[in-house]
C-alpha positions as CSV (number, residue, x, y, z in Angstrom):
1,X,-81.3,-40.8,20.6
2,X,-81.8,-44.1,18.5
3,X,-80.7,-42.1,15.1
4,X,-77.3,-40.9,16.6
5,X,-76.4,-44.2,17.7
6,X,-77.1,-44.9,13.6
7,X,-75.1,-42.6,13.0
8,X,-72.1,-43.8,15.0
9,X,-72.6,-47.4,14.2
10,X,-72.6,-46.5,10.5
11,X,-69.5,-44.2,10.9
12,X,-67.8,-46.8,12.4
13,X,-68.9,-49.4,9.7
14,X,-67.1,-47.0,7.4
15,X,-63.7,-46.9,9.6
16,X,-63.7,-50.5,9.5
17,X,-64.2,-51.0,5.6
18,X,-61.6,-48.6,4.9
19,X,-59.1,-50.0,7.1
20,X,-60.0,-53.5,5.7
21,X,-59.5,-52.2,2.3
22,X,-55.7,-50.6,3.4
23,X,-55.0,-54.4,4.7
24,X,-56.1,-55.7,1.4
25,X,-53.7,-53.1,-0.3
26,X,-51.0,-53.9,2.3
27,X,-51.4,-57.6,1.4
28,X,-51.2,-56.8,-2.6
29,X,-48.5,-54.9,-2.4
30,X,-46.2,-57.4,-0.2
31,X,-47.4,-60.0,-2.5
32,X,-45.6,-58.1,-5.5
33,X,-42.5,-56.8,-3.9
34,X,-41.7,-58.5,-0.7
35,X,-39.6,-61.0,-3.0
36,X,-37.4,-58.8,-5.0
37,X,-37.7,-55.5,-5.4
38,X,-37.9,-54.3,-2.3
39,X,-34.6,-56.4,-1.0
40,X,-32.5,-55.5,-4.0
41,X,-33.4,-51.6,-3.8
42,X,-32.8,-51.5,-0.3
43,X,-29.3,-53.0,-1.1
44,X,-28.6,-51.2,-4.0
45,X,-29.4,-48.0,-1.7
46,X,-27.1,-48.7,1.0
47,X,-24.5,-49.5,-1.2
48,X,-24.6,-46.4,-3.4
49,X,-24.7,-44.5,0.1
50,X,-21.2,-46.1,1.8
51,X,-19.6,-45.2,-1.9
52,X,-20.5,-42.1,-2.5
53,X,-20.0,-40.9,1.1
54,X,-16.6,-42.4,1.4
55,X,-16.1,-40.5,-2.1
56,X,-17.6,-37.4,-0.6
57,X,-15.2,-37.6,2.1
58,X,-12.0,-38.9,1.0
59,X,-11.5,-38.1,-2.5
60,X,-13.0,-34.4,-2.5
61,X,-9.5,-33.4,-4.1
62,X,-8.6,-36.1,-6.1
63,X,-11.9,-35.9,-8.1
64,X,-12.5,-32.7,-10.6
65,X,-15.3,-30.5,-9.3
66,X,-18.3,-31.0,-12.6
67,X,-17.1,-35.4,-11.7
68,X,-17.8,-34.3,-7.5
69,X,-21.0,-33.1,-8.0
70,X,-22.4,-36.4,-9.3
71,X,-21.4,-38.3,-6.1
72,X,-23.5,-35.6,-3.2
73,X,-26.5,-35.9,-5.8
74,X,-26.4,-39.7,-6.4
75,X,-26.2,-40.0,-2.1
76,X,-29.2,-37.6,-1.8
77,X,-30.9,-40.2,-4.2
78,X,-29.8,-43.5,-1.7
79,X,-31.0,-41.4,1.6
80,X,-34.3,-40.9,-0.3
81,X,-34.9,-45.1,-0.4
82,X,-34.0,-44.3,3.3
83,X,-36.9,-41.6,3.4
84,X,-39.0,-44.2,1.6
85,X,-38.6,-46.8,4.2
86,X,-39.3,-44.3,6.9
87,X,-43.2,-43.7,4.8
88,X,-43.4,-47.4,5.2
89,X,-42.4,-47.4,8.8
90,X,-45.3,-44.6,9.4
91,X,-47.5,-47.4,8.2
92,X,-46.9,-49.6,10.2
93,X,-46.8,-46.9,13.3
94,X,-50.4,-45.4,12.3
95,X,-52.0,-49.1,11.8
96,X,-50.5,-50.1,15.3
97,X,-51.9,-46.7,16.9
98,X,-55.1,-47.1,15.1
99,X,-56.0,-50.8,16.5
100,X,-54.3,-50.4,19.9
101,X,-56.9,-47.1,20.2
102,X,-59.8,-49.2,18.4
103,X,-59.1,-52.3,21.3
104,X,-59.0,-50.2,24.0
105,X,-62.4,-48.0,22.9
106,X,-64.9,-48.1,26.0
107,X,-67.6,-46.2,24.3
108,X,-71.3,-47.8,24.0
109,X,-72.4,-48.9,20.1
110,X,-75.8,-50.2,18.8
111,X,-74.5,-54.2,18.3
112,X,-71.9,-55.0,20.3
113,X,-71.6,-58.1,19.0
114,X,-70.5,-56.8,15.5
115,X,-68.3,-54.4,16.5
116,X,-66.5,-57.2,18.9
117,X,-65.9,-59.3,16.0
118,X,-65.0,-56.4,13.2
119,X,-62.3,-55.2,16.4
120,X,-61.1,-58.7,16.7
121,X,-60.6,-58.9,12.5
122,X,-58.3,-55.9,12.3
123,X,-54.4,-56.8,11.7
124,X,-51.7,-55.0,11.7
125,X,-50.8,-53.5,8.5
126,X,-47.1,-55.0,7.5
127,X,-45.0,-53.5,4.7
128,X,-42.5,-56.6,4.5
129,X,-38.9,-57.1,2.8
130,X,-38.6,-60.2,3.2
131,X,-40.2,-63.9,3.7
132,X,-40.4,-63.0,7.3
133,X,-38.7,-59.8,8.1
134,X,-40.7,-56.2,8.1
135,X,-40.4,-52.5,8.2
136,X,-41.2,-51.2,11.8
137,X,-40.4,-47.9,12.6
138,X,-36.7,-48.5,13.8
139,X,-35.8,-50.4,10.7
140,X,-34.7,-47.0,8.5
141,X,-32.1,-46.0,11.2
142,X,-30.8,-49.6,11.2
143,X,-29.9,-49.2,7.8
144,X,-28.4,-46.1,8.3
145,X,-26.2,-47.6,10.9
146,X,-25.3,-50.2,8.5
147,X,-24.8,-47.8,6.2
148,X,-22.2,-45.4,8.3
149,X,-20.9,-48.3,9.7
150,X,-19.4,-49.7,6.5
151,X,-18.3,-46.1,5.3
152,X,-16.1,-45.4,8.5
153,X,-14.4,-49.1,8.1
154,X,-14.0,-48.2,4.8
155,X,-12.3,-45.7,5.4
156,X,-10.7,-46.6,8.0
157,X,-9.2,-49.6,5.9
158,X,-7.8,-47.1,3.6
């Protein structure tokens, strides 16, 4: 009885480590591109999106057909930052599902005690672009709002 409860404790250990070692990762990689990169590809994205769909739609006939097909390819690259986001929205999602089921575990373990305090150490994992600003999992349909938002006005302005 005493060796499955080893088992479990140790399994558990385990779950912990590698969860600590995601946050770590987390942490390294919003140290490197919270700043810049992430803000500026995100914007770059959205921008090449509203042009080429507002090219896509309004100037299918004044634009020769080999010049067309450059604008449909270059949006499919601007959605994929989109798709991108959405991965780093999952994070988020699976981190918060992970701890919220972790918190609310009932089961019995071998020390109490140190699985208290390893549940009490677990953040969220936050992919962030910006000083205080990061991706949850609404945040990729925001910026396609933005993003069809601006082409319709567009459009509408001309």
């Amino acid at each position: 009885m005493t060796k499955n409860f080893r088992n479990l404790d140790h399994k558990n250990y385990i779950t912990f480590l590698l969860y600590k070692r995601f946050q770590l990762l987390g942490l390294l990689f919003n140290c490197i591109y919270k700043s810049l990169f992430i803000p500026s590809l995100v914007m770059v994205a959205l921008f090449v999106i509203i042009v080429c769909l507002y090219v896509c739609v309004r100037l299918h006939q004044v634009i020769p057909m080999p010049g067309f097909a450059f604008f449909p390819l270059l949006s499919m690259d601007g959605f994929s930052v989109i798709y991108i986001i959405k991965i780093a929205a999952g994070v988020f999602v699976q981190s918060t599902n992970f701890v919220t089921t972790v918190r609310k575990s009932k089961q019995d373990y071998g020390r109490k005690t140190m699985y208290k305090k390893q549940v009490r150490s677990l953040d969220l994992i936050k992919i962030y672009f910006s000083k205080t600003n990061f991706v949850d999992k609404k945040t990729p349909l925001v910026f396609l709002d933005f993003a069809f938002a601006h082409t319709v006005s567009l459009m509408l302005l001309t």
